[in-house]
N, C-alpha and C positions, 0 to 999 in steps of 0.2 A: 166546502170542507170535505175532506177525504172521508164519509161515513164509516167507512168498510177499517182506516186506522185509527181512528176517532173508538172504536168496539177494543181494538187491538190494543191500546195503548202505545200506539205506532206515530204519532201524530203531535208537532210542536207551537201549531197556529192554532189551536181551535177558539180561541177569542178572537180570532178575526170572523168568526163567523156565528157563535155566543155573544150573548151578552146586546146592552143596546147600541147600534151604532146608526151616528148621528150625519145626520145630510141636511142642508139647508130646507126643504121642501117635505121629505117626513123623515123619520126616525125606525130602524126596525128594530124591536127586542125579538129574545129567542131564549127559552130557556132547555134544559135536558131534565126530565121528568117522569122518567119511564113507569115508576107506578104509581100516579096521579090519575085521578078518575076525569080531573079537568080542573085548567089554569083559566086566570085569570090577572089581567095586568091591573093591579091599581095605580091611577096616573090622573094628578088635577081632580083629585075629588071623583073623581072617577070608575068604575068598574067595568072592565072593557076586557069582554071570552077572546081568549088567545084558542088559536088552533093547532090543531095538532097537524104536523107536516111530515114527510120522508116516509118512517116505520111506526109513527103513532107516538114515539117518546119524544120528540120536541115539538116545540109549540111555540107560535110566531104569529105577530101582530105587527101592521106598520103603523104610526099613526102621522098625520101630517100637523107641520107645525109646531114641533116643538122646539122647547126652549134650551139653553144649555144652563145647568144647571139645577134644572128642574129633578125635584124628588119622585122614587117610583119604587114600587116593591111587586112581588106576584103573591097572590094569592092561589096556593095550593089547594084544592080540594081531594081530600081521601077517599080513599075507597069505603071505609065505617061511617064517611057521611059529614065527617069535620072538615077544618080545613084551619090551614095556620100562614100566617104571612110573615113571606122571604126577603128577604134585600136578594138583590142577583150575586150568586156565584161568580159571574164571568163580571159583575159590574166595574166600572172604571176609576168609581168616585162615591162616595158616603159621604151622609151627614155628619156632624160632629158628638160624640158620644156626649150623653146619654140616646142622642137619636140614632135611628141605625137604619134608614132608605140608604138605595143607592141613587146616584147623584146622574144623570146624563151628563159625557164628557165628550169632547170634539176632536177626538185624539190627532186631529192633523191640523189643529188648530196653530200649534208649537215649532219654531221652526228654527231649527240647531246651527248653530255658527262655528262648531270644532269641529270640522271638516281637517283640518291639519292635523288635533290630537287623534281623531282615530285613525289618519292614515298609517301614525305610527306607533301605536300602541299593540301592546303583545303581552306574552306572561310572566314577562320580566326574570325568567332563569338564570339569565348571564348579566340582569340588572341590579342595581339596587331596588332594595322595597321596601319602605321605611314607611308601616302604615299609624296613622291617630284612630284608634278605634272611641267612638262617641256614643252616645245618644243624644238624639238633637233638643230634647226639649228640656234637659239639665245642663247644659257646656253653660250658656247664658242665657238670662233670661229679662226682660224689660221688668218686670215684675214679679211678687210672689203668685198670682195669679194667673201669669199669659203667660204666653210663647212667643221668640220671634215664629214669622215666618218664614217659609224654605229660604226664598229668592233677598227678605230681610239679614240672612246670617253671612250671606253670601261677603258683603264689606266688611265682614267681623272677622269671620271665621276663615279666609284665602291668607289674607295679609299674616296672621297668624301660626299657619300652617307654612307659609314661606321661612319666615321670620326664625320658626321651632326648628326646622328642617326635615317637616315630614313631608312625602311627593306622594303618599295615599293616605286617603280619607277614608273609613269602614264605619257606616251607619249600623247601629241597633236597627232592628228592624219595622220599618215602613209601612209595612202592610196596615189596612186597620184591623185594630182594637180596640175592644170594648174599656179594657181596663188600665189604667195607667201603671199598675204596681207589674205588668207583667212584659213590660217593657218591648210589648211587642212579640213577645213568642207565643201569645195566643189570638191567635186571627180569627178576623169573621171575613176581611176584604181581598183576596189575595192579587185581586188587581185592581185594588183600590191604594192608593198612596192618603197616608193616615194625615184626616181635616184640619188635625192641632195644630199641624204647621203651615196651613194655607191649600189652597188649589193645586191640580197636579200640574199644570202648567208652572208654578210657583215652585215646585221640586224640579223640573225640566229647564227651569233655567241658572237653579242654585247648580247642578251638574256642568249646563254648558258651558257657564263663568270658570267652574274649578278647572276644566279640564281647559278652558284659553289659558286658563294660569297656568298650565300644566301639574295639575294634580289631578291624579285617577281617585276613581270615586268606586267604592264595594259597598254592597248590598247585603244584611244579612237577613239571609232567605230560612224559613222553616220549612221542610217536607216532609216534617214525621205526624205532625198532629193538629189539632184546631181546635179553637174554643169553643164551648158545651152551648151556649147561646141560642134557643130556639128560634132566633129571627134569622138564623146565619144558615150553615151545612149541615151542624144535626138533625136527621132524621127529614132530611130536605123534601122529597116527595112523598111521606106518612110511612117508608120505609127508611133502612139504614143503609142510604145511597154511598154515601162518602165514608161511612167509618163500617167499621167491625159488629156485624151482628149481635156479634158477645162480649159479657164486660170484663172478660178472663183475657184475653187481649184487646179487645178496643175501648179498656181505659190506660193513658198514660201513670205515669208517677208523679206528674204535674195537676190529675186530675182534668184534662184534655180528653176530646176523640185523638185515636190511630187511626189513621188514614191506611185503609184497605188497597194497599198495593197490588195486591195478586190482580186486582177489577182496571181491565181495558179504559172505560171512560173514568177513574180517577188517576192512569198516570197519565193520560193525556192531559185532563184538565192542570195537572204540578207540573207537568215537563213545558207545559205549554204557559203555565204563569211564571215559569222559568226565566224561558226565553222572551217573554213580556218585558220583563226589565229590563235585561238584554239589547232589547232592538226599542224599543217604543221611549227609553226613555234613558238610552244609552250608559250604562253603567256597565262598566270594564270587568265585573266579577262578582261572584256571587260566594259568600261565603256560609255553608250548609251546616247548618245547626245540627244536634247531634246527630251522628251519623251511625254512632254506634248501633241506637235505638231501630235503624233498617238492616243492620249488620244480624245482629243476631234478636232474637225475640222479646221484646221489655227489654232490651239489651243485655240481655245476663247469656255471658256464655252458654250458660250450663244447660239455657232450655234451647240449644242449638243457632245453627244460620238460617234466616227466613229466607229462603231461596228467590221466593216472588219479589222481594220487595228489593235484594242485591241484584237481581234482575232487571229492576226498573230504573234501580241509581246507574247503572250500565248504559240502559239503551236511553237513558236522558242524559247522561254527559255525554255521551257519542252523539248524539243531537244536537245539543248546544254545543261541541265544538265543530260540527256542520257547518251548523247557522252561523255559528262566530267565532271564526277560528281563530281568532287574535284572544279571545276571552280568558279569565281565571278563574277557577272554578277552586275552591278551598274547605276540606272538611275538619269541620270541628269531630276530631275523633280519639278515644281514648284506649281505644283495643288494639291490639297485637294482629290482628284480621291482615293478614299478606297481602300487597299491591294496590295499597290506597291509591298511591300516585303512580301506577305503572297504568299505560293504555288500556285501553276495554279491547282494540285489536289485539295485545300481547296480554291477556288474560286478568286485566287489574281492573281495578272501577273507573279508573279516569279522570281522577279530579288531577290538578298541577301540581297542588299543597296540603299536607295533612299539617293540624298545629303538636307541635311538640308536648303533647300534656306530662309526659315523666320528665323531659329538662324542666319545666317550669316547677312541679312539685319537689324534685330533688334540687333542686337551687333554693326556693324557697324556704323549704325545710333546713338546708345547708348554714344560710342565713339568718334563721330562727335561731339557731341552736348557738349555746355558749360558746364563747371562745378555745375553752378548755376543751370541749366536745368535738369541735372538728375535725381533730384529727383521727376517731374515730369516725368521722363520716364523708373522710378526705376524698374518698372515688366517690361520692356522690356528682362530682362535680366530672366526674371522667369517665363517667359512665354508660353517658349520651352520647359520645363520640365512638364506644363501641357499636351503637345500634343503626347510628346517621347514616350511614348509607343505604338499608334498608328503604329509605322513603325521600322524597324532596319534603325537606320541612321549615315549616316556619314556626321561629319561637315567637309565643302568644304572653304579656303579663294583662291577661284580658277584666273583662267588667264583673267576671265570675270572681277573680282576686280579691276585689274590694269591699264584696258585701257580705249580713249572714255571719257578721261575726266575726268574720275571716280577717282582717285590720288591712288597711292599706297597704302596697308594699313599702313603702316609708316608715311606717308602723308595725310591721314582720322584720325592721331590720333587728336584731339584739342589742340590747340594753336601754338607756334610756334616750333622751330625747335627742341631746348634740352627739351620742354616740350612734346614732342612726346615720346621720347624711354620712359620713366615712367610708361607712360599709356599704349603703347605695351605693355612693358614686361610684365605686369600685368595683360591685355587683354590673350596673351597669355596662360598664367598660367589659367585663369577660362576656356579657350578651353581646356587647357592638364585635367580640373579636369571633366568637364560637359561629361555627356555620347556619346559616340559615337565613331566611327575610326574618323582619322586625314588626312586633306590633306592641303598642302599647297604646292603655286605656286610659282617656282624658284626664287630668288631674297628676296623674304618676310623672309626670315631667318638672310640678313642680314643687314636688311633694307633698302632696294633699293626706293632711293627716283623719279626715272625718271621714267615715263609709261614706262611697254611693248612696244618695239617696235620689230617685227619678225626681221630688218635689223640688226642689234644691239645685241650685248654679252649684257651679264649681264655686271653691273658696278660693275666689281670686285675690280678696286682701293679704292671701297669705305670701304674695311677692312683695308687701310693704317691709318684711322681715327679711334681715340679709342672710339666713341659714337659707330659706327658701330660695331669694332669687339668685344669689350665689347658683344655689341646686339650679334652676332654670337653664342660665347661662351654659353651666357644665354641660347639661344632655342636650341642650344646642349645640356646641358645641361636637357634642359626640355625634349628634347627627349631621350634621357637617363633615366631620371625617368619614363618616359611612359616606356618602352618598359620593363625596368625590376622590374615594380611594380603592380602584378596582379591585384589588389584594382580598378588600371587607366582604367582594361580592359576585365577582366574575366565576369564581373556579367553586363557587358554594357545595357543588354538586359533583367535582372531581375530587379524586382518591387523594392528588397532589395540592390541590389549596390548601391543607391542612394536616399540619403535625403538632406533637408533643415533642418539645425542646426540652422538657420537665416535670414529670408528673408523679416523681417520686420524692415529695419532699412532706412525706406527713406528718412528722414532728413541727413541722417550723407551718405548716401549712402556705408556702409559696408552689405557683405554678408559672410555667412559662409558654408560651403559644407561639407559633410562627403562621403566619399568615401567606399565600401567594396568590397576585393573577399576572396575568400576563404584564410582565415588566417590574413588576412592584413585590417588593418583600418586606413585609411587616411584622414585626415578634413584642410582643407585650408581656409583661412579669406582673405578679398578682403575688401581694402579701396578704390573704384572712383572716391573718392572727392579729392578735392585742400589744404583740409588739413590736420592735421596733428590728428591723432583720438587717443585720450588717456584714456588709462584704459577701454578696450572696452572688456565685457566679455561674454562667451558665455557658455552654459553647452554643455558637449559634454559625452552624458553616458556612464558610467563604465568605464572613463578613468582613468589611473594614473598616466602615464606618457606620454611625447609628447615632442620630439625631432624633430628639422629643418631638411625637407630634399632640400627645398631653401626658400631664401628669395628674394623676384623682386627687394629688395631695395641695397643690397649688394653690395658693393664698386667695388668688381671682374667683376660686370654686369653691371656697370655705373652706380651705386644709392652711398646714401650717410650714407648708415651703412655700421660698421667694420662686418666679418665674425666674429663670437664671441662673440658681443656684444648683450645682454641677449635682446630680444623685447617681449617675453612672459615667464608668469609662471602659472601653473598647478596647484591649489589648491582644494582637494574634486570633482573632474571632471570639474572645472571649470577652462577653459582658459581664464586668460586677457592678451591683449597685447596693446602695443600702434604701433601704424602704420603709418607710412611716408603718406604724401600724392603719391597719384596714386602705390601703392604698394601692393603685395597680399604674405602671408606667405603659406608655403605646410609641413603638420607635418606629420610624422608618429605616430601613436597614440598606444600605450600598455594599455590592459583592463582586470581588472579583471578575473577571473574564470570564471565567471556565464556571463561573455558578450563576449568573446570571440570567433574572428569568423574562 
């Protein structure tokens, strides 16, 4: 290991040279422990003085014979005389909570057969991205008490995601944790892959399967904080190695350590558990939890930008797209902060994707509110397209949506129960047509009307009910037009993929959109309101014709028009149609010579 960037925060391997790694004949641990009086490995009943190596802060022991598998923790002694015992920072594998050793793992044990998906895999810009964000140990479960495992979901969970129409997968987060209710955004393992779902081998090859099937696999990564848990990183060597001195900033708003960005050996050890995912266990992207919270201080504006810590989001995405230049890198971020998605060469942080948080709360809210109300909230819905070219973004209706009170989005649509799928599917449709990639959070596809709960499967009986499966059907369907209509996704990030045909109609509350990529011209009309809009027309240039490629109202999808039954006609580029209340139509459009794209 590079010592000298290893101090620097310069450095994206240091678990290859951390942590224990495993050889048939002996095994060597290594921990970083700079103000420890003296380590100790407990291993088999065992207590065995590790030595101190290099500059006196790490400390290394080989032992011959070990097993894989096998539990082991260090035993810190302090400088005051005490001592408390660690699971490894760099460790590869943990027990299954309530126990917390780490686990000796064989990391070249695993041995990958998507040699074709990564040859062409990339950050999908000029792609579709149609991602299922999950937690794995709620989608389904054998019992109220278990989990499947990783490599068990694999025959559940591929066929599924074909079936739906989604080609990315975004796990909650992996890492281990102590607690189930924290769904993973409080760690103690960060290069351990969490035991409730099996071995990490058993995660390495739920990946390799998806990605044969062709589905990318995302990661959701934490770098802001860690859980308070004295066997873990608090207070690791009888100091505050990993977090913040003080508790004016190094406690979160989650009640977490902050992770002390400005300190050399803690961005190495997060840029380097980064890149772990990354390369060790192949996963296509890494989507970064708040970001805001390294943006600015406690993330609030007002107490300024942490300079160390945008510093380090910097020279760690410039690293991992290094190391992996095909990779996606995605922050969850809610501030106004300039150049999320612009290079870290050309002065921005460098991720690929910021998620959309003000389209998701202005649609939301849009959709909450009464029928009569919209029209006073009519630019809600128009108002995201002023700011989109600011950033490459993906709209997110993520796991944050569903819980806390917050109701489903099935359950945020207005009014009551059969006046909800309407406005969904309709909702819907103006996501699949507005710019950006897609994600949505498990359940929301088939209308899941219960919160998130981590104890709990999804409520799968509720496709025995034809509002439900109907709803299913539809956003397969919608994902099916995504994926195989370049119009939805080629030009996401050019000025010309997208215009307003129509965005002054606040009385009636209709919009109309036009869509472009290369070759293909698609324009979709959206009715909001409660009634029923008649003869409603729009110029749409140098069209001539224009064919359904769906309608929200359609009988097949829970609505109350026949497939067939004519709701627009095409005269001189002018579209009229009459439209159902809460309904949105999606055309294909044919153009002349001189407009064709």
């Amino acid at each position: 290991m590079d010592m000298y960037g290893f101090y620097k925060g310069q450095i994206l391997n240091a678990y290859e040279y951390l942590g224990a790694h495993f050889t048939v004949g002996r095994t060597t641990f290594r921990t970083f422990a700079p103000n420890a009086a003296r380590v100790s490995l407990l291993y088999a009943d065992e207590e065995i003085p590790m030595l101190p190596v290099y500059d006196g802060n790490f400390y290394e022991i080989a032992v011959p014979n070990v097993k894989v598998g096998q539990p082991y923790e260090y035993r810190i002694y302090m400088q005051n005389g005490g001592y408390t015992d660690h699971c490894d920072p760099y460790g590869f594998g943990m027990e299954l909570r309530p126990d917390h050793k780490s686990v000796v793992v064989d990391l070249s044990a695993y041995c990958f057969a998507d040699g074709k998906w990564m040859k062409q895999r990339g950050n999908q810009l000029a792609r579709p991205m149609n991602i299922y964000e999950m937690h794995l140990g709620s989608w389904k479960k054998p019992s109220d008490n278990e989990w499947y495992r990783y490599d068990e979901l694999a025959p559940l969970l591929i066929p599924y995601l074909k079936e739906s129409g989604y080609n990315y997968v975004e796990f909650l987060p992996l890492c281990e944790h102590p607690c189930d209710e924290s769904w993973g955004y409080q760690n103690t393992g960060f290069y351990a892959p969490t035991r409730r779902y099996g071995k990490p081998d058993d995660l390495k090859r739920l990946i390799d399967l998806l990605h044969q099937s062709g589905i990318g696999v995302i990661l959701d990564f934490v770098p802001v904080h860690f859980a308070v848990d004295w066997y873990a990183l608090a207070q690791y060597d009888g100091t505050a190695l990993y977090e913040y001195p003080h508790s004016d900033v190094g406690v979160s708003e989650w009640g977490s350590y902050n992770f002390m960005h400005s300190r050399g050996e803690v961005r190495s050890f997060l840029q380097s558990a980064a890149n772990f995912w990354l390369k060790e266990y192949h996963f296509d992207g890494l989507r970064m939890d708040a970001i805001s919270r390294i943006i600015y201080w406690q993330g609030d504006e007002k107490r300024g930008v942490n300079g160390n810590a945008v510093d380090f989001i910097k020279v760690m995405n410039l690293g991992l797209k290094e190391n992996n230049p095909d990779c996606i890198l995605i922050a969850e971020d809610s501030t106004n902060y300039p150049g999320i998605t612009k290079s870290v060469h050309d002065g921005g942080l460098g991720f690929d994707y910021k998620w959309d948080m003000g389209w998701m709360h202005d649609t939301l809210t849009y959709f909450q509110a009464a029928p009569a109300q919209r029209t006073a909230l009519y630019h809600k819905l128009t108002f995201s397209m002023m700011y989109f070219q600011n950033e490459k973004y993906l709209l997110p209706f993520s796991h944050d949506e569903v819980v806390h009170g917050k109701a489903t989005i099935l359950q945020k649509m207005n009014g009551q129960y059969e006046q909800k799928f309407p406005q969904a599917r309709a909702m819907y449709l103006y996501m699949l047509v507005h710019p950006g990639k897609k994600l949505n959070f498990m359940g929301n596809e088939f209308g899941q009307l219960r919160e998130w709960n981590e104890k709990r499967e999804q409520d799968w009986d509720l496709r025995k009910y034809p509002n439900h499966d109907a709803f299913y059907h539809y956003m397969a369907k919608l994902n099916d037009i995504y994926i195989s209509h370049p119009a939805l996704f080629e030009w996401d990030y050019r000025t010309d993929g997208f215009y307003w045909l129509d965005c002054h109609q606040e009385n009636r509350c209709i919009y109309a959109i036009c869509r472009k990529g290369k070759g293909e011209y698609l324009a979709a009309v959206f009715n909001f309101s409660d009634q029923v809009q008649m003869d409603y027309t729009v110029a749409i240039p140098g069209a001539i014709v224009a064919s359904p490629l769906v309608y929200s109202d359609w009988e097949e999808f829970g609505g109350t028009t026949p497939r067939g039954k004519a709701v627009f006609q095409m005269k001189k580029s002018n579209l009229t149609c009459t439209l159902q209340p809460f309904s949105a139509l999606l055309m294909d459009i044919k153009q002349d010579g001189a407009n064709t794209y």
